[in-house]
N, C-alpha and C positions, 0 to 999 in steps of 0.2 A: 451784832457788829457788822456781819457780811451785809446786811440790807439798807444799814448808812448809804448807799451806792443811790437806794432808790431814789432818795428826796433833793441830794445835791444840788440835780442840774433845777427840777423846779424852785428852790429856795432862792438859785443864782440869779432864774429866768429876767426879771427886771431891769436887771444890771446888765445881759447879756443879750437884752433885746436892743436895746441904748446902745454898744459897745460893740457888738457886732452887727446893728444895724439890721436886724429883720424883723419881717413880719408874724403877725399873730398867726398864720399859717406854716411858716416854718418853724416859729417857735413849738408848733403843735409837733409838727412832725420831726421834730426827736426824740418827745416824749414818745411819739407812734413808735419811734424804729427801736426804742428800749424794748417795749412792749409786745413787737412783733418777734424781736431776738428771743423774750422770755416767754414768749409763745411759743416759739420754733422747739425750744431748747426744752419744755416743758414737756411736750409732745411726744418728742422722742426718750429724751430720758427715764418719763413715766413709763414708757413702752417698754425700755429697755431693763423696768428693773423688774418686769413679770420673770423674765430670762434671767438675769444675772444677778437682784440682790438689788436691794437701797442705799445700804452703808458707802460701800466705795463710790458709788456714783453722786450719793449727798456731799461727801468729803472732796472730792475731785472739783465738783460744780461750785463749792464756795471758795476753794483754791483757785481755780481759773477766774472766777467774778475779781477777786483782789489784785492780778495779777494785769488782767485787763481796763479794771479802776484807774491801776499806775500808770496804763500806757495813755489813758483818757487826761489824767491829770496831766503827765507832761506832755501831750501832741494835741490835744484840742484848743483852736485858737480860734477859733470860724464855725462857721457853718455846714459845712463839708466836714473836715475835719472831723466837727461834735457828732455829726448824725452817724457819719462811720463807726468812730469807735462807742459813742452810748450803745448803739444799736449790739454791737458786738461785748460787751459788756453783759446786755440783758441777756442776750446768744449763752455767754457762760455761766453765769447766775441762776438761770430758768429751771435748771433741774438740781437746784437745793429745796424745791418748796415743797411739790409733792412726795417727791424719796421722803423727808421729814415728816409729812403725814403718814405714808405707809408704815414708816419703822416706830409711829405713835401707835397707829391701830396695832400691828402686832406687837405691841407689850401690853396696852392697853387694855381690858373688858369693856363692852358696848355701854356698860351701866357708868361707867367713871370717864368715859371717851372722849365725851363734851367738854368736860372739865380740862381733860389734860390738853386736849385740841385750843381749848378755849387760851389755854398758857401758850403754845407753842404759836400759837398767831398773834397775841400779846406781845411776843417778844418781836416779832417785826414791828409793831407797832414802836415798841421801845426805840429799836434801830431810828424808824423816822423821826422819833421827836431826837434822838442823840444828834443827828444827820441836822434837822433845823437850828436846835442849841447850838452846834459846831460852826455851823455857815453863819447864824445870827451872830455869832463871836468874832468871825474870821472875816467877814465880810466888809465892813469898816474898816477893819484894819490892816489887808492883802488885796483886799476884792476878790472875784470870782477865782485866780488862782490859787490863791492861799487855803479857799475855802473846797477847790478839789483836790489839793498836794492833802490837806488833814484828814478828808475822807478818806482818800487811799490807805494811810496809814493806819486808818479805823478800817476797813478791808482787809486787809494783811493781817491785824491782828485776831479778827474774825475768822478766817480760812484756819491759821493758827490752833487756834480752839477747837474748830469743829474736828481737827485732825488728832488731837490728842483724846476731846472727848472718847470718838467713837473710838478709836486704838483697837479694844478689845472686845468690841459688839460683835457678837457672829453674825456673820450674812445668812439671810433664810428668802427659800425660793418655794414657793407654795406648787405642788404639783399641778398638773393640768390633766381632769377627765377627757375621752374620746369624746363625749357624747357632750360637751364642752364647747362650746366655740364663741367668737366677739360678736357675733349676729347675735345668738340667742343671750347670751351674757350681760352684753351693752345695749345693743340696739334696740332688740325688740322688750327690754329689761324697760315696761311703762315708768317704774317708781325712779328708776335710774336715770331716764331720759329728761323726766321731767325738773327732778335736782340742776343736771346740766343743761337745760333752759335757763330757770332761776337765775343758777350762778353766771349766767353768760350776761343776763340782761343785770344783775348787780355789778358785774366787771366793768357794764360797757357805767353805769353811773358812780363808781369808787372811784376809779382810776381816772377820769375824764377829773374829777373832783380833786382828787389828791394832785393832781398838774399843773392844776391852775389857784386853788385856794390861793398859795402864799402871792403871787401875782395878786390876787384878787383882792386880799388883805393889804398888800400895798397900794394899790387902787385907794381903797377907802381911806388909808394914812395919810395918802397924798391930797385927796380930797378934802381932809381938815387940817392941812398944813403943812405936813411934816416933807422935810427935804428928800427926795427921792430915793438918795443912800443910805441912808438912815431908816427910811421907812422901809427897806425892804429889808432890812435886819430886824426891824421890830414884828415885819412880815411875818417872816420866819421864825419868830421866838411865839408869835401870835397861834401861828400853825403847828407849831409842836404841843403848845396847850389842847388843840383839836386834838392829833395824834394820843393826846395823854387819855384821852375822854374814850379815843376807842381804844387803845388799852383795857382799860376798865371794861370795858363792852365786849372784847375779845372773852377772857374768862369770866366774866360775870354770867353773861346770857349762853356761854358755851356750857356752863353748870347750871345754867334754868332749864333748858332745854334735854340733860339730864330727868329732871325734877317732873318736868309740864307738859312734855313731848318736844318736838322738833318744829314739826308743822307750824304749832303756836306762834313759838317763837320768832320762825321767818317770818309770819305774816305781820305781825304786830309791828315789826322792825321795817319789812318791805313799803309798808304805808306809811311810815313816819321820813322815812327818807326818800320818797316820790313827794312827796307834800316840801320838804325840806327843800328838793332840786326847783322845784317848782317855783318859789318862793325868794330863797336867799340872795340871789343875785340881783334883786329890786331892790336889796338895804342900803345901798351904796349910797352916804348922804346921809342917813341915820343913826341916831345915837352911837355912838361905840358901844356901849351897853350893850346893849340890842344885838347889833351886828356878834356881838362876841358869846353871848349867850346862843342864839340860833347854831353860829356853828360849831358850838359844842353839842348840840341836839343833832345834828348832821353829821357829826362824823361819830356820834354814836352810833346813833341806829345806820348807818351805812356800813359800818365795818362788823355791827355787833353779828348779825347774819353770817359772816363769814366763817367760823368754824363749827357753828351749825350745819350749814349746807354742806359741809367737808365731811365732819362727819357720819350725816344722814347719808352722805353715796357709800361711806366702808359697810355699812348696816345694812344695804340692798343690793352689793355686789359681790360676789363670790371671790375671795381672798387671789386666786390667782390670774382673774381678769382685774382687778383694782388698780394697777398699776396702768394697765390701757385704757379703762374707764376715769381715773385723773387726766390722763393726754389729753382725749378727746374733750372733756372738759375743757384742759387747758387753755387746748389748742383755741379752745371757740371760748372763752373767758377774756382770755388774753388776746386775742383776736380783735372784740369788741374794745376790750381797753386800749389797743391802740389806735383805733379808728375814732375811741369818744375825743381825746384832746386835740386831732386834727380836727375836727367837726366843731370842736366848741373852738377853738382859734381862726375856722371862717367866720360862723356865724358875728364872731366878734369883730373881726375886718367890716364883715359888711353892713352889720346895725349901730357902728358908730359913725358920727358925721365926717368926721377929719378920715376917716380910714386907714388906713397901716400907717407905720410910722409916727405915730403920734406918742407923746412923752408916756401919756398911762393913758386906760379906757375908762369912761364915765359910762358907758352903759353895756352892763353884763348880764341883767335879766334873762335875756333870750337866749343865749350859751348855755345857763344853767337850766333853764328851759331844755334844751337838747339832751341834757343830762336826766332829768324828771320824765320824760315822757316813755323808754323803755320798761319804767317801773311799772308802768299796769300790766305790763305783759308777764314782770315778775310776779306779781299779787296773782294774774291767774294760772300760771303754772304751781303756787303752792298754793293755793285753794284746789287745784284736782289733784295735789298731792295729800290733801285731807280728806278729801273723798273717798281716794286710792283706800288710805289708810282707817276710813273706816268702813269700808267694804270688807278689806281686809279682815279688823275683829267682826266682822257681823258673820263672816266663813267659819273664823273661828271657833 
């Protein structure tokens, strides 16, 4: 329920490009200043909880995300306005994700990890199709405000939960050896470094992906008819079906990679959603069929990755550096994520003929282009993490 927050403003975007008048550029960069907030906020809170504990710090982070939702809902009217408080939103939000993984690994055993990982990113996934359902309902009938006064209210009741949940979890702080440090633990940590590669260049094509889909979706609606308002609720009901698909993908392949190894599983997923980025934004124009099956293959394999690579870093870094080794991830995960949907909202200004302003874009090819070409650099960061790992048993 706290991550309903994420999908809101993209579900909106359509409407809020028309109505407050900007460009594919600025629309990007709100989505950036979310992503830079839940950067910032990842960072340091991962950091903080080597020191201080997961619990209070997860519970605290989805109370402020709900708290600053409400102030988004009633003060964003513009452009200004949105970038400020989205951005400050993701600011508070950012350190519910990793704390959440740490207090997985420590209940968890490395043999069941995937699996439980594979749930606990699932349930974001939940949050976004809830988030599209809610806008797709609300948007017709309030428009854009209606459809962020009910997220808030799905925020609040989020923070709510998480605060009762955790109630009586004890805080656990893992000691720290002398002979210990972030250089030797993360840095020079090969199998560790190359994870946060991976995950950075998968950030920089999810999240660029998940900003613009439902836009992208209304795109293609409008292109075979349907009224602009309407089709971005159909957008949005369209993109929660994606969302539903990596559900599945979250615990499915977070329990295969239990089963098969880790490695496997990134790779086979990393290349199906490079091919995917590559590819999807040329359908525009094509069957619905088509277009609707592809990106249920795409936000499979783009998301299925994700608690595998989560949980591959708890498995190669020593329990009381984890918390600094998710930051540094974050920091550069989320990093990329906010930088993909600016990047894919020029590229879109500039490879269409009318350029900014125009009612919807007809050509997105080369945006999702921007999004597919980091993936080779994912494919060979977990191919020398296969190497690593059978080097590894060959010591053995």
């Amino acid at each position: 329920m706290s991550q309903t927050v994420t999908m809101v403003y993209a579900a909106a975007l359509p409407i809020l490009q028309r109505e407050w008048e900007i460009s594919a550029v600025r629309a990007g960069s709100i989505s950036s200043g979310y992503h830079i907030g839940y950067a910032v906020s990842l960072f340091v809170i991962s950091t903080l909880a080597d020191r201080f504990g997961s619990r209070f710090l997860y519970v605290a982070s989805t109370v402020a995300g709900a708290v600053l939702m409400t102030a988004f809902a009633v003060f964003a009217r513009g452009y200004l306005s949105a970038q400020i408080l989205y951005t400050l939103v993701g600011l508070a939000l950012g350190g519910s994700y990793t704390t959440g993984l740490i207090l997985i690994a420590e209940r968890y055993a490395s043999e069941r990890r995937g699996l439980a990982t594979g749930f606990y990113i699932a349930s974001s996934s939940l949050g976004y199709i809830m988030s599209l359902v809610v806008c797709g309902l609300t948007l017709p009938l309030g428009g854009y405000t209606l459809s962020f006064y009910a997220i808030a209210v799905t925020a609040i009741a989020g923070g709510a939960l998480s605060w009762a949940t955790l109630a009586k979890t004890r805080e656990t702080v893992a000691a720290r050896q002398k002979q210990q440090s972030f250089k030797r633990e993360v840095l020079r940590n090969r199998p560790a470094m190359l994870y946060i590669t991976a995950y950075t260049l998968h950030c920089w094509e999810l999240l660029g992906m998940w900003a613009w889909t439902p836009a992208f979706m209304t795109a293609c609606l409008v292109w075979q008819g349907s009224i602009a308002v309407n089709a971005a609720g159909l957008g949005a009901y369209v993109s929660a079906s994606f969302h539903l698909a990596g559900l599945a993908a979250s615990f499915l392949m977070g329990a295969l990679s239990d089963r098969v190894g880790r490695t496997a599983v990134i790779m086979a997923l990393a290349c199906v959603s490079t091919l995917c980025s590559l590819v999807f934004g040329w359908t525009i124009g094509l069957p619905w069929l088509l277009i609707f099956v592809m990106g249920m293959i795409y936000s499979f394999a783009s998301i299925g990755d994700s608690p595998v690579l989560s949980v591959g870093l708890t498995e190669v870094v020593t329990p009381s550096y984890l918390g600094t080794a998710f930051g540094v991830r974050s920091l550069l995960g989320f990093g990329a994520g906010a930088l993909s949907p600016l990047l894919f909202g020029a590229v879109l200004d500039w490879t269409n003929p009318a350029g900014v302003g125009q009612e919807y874009y007809p050509i997105w090819g080369w945006a999702f282009v921007s999004l597919g070409l980091p993936g080779f650099g994912a494919i060979w960061a977990v191919n020398a993490l296969r190497r690593s790992d059978a080097s590894a048993r060959a010591r053995s």
